[in-house]
OpenMM code with the backbone's topology and positions (N, CA, C; nanometers):
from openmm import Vec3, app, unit

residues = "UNK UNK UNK UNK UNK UNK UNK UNK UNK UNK UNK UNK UNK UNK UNK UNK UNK UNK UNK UNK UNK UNK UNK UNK UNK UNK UNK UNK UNK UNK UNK UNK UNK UNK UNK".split()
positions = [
    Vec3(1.6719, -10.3829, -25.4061),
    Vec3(1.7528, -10.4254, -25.2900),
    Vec3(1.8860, -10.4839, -25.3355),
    Vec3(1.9989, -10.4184, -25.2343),
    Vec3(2.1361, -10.5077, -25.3118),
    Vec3(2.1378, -10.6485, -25.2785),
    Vec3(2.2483, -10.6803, -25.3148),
    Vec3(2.2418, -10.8699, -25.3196),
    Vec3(2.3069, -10.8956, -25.1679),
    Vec3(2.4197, -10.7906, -25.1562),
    Vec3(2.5143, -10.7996, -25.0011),
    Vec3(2.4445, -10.7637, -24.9033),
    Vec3(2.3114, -10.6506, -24.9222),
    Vec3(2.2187, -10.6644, -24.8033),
    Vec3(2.1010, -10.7988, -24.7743),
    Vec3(2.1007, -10.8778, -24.8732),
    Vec3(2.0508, -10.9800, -24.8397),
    Vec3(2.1429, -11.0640, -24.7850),
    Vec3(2.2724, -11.0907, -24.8332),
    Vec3(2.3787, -11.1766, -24.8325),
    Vec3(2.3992, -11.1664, -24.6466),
    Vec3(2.4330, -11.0293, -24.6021),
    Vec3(2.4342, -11.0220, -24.4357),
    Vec3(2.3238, -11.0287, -24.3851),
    Vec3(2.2106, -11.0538, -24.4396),
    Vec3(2.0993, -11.1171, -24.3235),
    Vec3(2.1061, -11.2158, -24.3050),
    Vec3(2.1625, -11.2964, -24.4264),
    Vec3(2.1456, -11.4268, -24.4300),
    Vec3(2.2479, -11.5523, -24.3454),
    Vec3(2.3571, -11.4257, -24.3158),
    Vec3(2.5104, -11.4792, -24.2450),
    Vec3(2.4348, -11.4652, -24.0704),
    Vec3(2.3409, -11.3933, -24.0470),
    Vec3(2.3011, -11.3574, -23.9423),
    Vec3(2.2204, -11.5166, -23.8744),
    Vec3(2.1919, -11.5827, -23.9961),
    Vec3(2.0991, -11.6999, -23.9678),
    Vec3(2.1568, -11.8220, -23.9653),
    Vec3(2.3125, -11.7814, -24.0265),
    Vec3(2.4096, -11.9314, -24.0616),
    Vec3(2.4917, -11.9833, -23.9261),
    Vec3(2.5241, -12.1532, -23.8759),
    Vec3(2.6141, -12.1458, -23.7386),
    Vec3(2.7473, -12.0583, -23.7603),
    Vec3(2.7824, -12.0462, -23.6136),
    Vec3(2.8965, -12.0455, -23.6446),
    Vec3(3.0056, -12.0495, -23.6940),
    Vec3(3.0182, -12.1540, -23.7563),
    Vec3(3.0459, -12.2749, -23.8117),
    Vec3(3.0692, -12.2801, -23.9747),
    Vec3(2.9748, -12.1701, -24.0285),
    Vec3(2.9299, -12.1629, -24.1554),
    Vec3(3.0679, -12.1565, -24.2647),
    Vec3(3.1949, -12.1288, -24.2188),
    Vec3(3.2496, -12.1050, -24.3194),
    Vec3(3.3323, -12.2503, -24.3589),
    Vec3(3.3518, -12.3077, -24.2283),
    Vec3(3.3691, -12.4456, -24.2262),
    Vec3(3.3153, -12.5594, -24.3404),
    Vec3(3.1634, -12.5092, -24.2923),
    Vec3(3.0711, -12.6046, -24.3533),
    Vec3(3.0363, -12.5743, -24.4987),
    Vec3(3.0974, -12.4552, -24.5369),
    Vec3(3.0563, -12.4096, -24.6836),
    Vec3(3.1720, -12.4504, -24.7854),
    Vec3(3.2959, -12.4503, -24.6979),
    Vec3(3.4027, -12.5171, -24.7552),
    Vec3(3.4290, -12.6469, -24.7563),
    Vec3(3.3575, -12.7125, -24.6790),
    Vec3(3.3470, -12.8987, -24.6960),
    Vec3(3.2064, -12.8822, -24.7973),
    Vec3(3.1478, -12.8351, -24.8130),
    Vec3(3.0413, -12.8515, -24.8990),
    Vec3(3.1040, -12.8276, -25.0718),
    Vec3(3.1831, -12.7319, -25.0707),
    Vec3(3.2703, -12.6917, -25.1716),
    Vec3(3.3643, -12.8119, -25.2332),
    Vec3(3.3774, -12.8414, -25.1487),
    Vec3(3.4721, -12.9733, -25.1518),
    Vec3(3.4545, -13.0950, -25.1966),
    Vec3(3.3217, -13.1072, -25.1258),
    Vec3(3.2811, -13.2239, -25.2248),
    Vec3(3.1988, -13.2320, -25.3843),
    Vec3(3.1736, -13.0560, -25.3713),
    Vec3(3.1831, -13.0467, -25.5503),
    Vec3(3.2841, -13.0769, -25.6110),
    Vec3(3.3869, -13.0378, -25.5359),
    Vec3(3.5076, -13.0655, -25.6785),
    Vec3(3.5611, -13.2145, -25.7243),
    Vec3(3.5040, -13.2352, -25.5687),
    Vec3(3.5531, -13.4063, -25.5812),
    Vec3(3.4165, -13.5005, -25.6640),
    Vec3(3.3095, -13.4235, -25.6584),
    Vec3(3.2222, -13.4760, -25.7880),
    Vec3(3.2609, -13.4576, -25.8787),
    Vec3(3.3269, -13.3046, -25.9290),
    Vec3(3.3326, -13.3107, -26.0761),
    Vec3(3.4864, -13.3644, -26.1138),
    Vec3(3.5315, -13.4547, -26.0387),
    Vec3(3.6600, -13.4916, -26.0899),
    Vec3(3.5778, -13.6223, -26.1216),
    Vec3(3.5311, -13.6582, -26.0902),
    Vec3(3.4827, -13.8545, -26.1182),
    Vec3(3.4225, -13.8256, -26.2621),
] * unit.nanometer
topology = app.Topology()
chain = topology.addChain("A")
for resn in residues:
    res = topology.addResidue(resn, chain)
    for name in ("N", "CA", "C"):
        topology.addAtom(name, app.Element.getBySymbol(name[0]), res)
């Protein structure tokens, strides 16, 4: 099975919202690995 046919089932299950929330999540990695 490819990885992108899992990858769009999985967008099927995420809010709205998801790209929002994946980029504040992103965000506060970087701001961990700066400390």
């Amino acid at each position: 099975k490819k990885m992108s046919e899992d990858w769009s089932l999985l967008l099927c299950f995420f809010p709205s919202n998801w790209v929002e929330l994946a980029a504040e999540t992103d965000v506060l990695k970087k701001l961990r690995k700066d400390k």
